[in-house]
ROZALO-966664 format. One record per residue (C-alpha): x, y, z. Coordinates in steps of 0.001 Angstrom, whole numbers. Layout:
N
NODE       px       py       pz
NODE        X        Y        Z
...
This chain:
219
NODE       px       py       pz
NODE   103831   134216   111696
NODE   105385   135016   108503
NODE   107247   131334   108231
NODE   104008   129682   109079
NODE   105999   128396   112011
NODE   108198   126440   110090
NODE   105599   123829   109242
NODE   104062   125812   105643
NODE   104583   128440   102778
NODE   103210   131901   103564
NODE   100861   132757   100363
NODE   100390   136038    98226
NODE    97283   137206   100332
NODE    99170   136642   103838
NODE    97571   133295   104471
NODE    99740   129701   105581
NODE    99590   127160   102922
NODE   100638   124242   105703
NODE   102609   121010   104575
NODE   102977   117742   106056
NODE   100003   117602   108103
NODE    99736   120396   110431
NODE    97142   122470   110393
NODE    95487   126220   111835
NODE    96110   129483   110139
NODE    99532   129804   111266
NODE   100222   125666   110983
NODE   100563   125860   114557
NODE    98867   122643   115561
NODE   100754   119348   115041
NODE    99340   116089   112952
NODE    97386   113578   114533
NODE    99297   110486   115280
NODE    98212   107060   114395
NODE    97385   104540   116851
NODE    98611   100382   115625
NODE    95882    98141   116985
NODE    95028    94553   115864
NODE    94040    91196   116449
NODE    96753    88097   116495
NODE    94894    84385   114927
NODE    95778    81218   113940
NODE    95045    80878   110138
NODE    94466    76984   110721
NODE    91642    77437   113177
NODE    90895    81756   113653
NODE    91553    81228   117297
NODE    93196    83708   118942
NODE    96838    83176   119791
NODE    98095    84896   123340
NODE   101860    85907   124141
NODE   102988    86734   120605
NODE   105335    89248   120390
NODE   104580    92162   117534
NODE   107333    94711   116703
NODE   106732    97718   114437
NODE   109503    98524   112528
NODE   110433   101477   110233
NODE   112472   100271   107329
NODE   115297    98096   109774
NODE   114668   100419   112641
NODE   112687    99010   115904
NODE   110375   101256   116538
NODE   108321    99842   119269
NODE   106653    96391   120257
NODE   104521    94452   122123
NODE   102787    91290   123454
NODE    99409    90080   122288
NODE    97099    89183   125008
NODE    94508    86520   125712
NODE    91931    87580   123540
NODE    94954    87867   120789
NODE    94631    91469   120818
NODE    97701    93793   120261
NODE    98386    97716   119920
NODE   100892   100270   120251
NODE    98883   102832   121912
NODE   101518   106161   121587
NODE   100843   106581   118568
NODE   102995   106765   115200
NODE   103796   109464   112580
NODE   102676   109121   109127
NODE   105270   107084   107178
NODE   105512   103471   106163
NODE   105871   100702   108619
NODE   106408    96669   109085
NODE   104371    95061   111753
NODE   105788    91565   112237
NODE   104239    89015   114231
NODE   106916    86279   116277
NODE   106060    83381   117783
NODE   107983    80127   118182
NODE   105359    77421   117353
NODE   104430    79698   113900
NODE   105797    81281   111006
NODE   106311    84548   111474
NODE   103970    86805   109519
NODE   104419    90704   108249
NODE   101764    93437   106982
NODE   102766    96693   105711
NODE   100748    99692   106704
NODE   101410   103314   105835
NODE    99492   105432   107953
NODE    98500   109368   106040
NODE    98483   112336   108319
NODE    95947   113099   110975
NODE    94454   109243   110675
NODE    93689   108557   114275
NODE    93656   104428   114182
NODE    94216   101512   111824
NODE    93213    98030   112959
NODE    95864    95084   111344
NODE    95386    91704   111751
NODE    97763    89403   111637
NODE    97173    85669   111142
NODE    99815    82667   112066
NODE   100409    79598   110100
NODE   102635    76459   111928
NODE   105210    75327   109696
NODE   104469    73817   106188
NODE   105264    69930   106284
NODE   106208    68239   103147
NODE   104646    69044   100054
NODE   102224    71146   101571
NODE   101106    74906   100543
NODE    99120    77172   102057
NODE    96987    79897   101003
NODE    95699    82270   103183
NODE    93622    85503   102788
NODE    92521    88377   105163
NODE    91129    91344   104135
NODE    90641    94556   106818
NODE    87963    97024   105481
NODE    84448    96442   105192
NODE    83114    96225   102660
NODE    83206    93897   101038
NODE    81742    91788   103733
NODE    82248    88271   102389
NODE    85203    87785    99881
NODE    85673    83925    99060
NODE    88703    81491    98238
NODE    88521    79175    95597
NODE    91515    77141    94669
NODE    90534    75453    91013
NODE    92438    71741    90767
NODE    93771    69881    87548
NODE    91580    67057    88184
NODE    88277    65900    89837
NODE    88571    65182    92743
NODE    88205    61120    94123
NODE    84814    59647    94547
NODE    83005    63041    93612
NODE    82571    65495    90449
NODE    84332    68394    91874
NODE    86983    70083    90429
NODE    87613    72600    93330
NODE    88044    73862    97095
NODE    85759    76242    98387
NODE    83260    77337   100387
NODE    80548    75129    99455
NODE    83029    71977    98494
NODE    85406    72458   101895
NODE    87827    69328   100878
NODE    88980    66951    98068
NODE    91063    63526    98854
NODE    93432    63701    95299
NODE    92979    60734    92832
NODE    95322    58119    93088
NODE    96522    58955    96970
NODE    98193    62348    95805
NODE    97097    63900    98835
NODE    94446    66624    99523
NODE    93178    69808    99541
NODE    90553    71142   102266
NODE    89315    74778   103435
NODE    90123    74801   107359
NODE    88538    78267   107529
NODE    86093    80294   106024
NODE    85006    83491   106917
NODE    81238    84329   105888
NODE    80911    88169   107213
NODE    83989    90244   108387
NODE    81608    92963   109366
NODE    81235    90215   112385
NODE    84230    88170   112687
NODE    88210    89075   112439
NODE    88877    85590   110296
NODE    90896    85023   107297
NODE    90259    82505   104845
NODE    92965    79774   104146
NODE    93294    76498   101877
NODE    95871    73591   102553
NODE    97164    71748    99789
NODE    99333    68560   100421
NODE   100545    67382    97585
NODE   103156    65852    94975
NODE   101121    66634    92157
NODE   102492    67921    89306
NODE    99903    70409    87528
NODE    98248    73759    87244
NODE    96120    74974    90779
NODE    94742    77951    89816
NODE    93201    80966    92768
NODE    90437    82716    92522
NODE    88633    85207    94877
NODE    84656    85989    94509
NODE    83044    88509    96496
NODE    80051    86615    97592
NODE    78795    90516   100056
NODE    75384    90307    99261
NODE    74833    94029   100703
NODE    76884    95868    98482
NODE    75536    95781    94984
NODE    78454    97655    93092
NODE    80804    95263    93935
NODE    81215    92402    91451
NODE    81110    88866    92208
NODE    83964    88241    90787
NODE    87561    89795    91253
């Protein structure tokens, strides 16, 4: 066992000193792949979306894909390496949407959701956030406007004011989902602007868990 079976450095004292993620006192036992699992969503309306296809890719190299199913639900069961991959969602009615996820050694699962917007009409922008690890539990959008809004006193989107019609018909702004505990519920959080206005929209994301004390409100 002097080379550690290929897979470490044999120490001073006689013991393996194993690299890249095996493990056992010789480094005989291999690293833990990763199993790719997720859920596939529209970001207009959280719903599930069915027969999108997912590849997993490893810089421009396929290495493996699938088809969501009816609950929107995806994975790549065998299992990858540790490394950095693309998972891309495709789907001909949306845009296509990519995370990046980079999997350490002996890491049995990471869940990625993926969440589908429809193509962006005229002068529209969309903003949409999803966050995987809990906590925090709640994290909030608000999208802070260069004006107040018509026929109120509001001078943003959010949670508690879900939509603004712009002043002088410049369009609108409205929250079309809002996700209140991801502990619960695999939902992103996403703000549609449609407008010609020319001005400053600033974003702005408050953490609004109310179980986790050291995290701020604010980020």
């Amino acid at each position: 066992y002097a080379t550690c079976n290929g897979h470490g450095v044999c120490s001073s004292n006689g013991t393996c000193v194993c690299v890249d993620g095996y493990a056992g006192a010789h480094c005989e036992y291999a690293p833990l792949k990763t199993t790719l699992y997720g859920y596939i969503r529209s970001a207009i309306t959280g719903a599930p979306l069915a027969n999108v296809t997912i590849s997993l890719t490893a810089t421009t190299v396929l290495v493996s894909s699938t088809t969501s199913g009816s609950s929107g639900a995806y994975t790549f069961g065998s299992g990858v390496d540790a490394g950095a991959y693309n998972i891309t969602a495709h789907s001909g009615s949306y845009l296509n949407e990519t995370a990046l996820v980079s999997p350490a050694y002996n890491v049995s699962s990471i869940q990625v959701d993926l969440y589908l917007s429809p193509p962006l009409q005229p002068n529209q922008t969309r903003i949409v956030m999803s966050w995987f690890n809990v906590p925090p539990r709640d994290l909030d959008i608000h999208v802070l406007l260069p004006f107040v809004c018509l026929a109120s006193t509001q001078r943003a989107v959010s949670y508690a004011e879900p939509s603004c019609e712009f002043p002088g018909g410049a369009g609108n702004a409205s929250l079309s989902v809002d996700n209140r505990d991801r502990s619960l519920y695999a939902l992103p959080e996403t703000v549609t602007l449609t407008t010609s206005y020319n001005g400053t929209f600033s974003v702005y994301v408050n953490d609004h868990s109310t179980d986790v004390a050291s995290y701020p409100s604010a980020l």
